[in-house]
C-alpha positions, 0 to 999 in steps of 0.5 A: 500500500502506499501508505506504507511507503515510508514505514518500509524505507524507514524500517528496512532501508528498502529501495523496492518492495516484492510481497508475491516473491517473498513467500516462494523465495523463503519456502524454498531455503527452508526447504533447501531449494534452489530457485531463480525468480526474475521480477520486472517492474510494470510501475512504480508506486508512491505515497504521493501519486499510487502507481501510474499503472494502477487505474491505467489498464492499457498502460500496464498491458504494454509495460508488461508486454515489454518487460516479459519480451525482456525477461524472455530474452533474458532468461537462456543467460539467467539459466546459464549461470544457474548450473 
């Protein structure tokens, strides 16, 4: 939320927040599992203005479009320096 902004950066010194990948990351070093998660950022979100994606459907439509061309062309690379 962003409200909660400040609290964060204040807290943990955050520069980006991830809540969805959190819980994956965490369930596999508990259970000894590698992972590779890759994230892009569709928009960013501030106290002030929210995020520029959030009530502009076809905003994030081509932002995601761009950011999973990225992630796919990325990813042989990722892969490559998992082994």
């Amino acid at each position: 939320m962003p409200d909660e902004i400040p609290d964060l950066k204040s807290r943990y010194q955050a520069v980006a927040g991830d809540w969805e990948t959190g819980a994956i990351a965490f369930t596999c070093a508990k259970n000894h599992q590698r992972v590779l998660i890759l994230r892009g950022v569709s928009d960013l979100v501030s106290v002030t203005s929210g995020g520029e994606a959030y009530q502009n459907e076809k905003l994030f439509i081509l932002g995601t479009g761009q950011i999973m061309r990225q992630l796919l062309a990325d990813l042989p690379n990722w892969l490559e320096q998992c082994k």
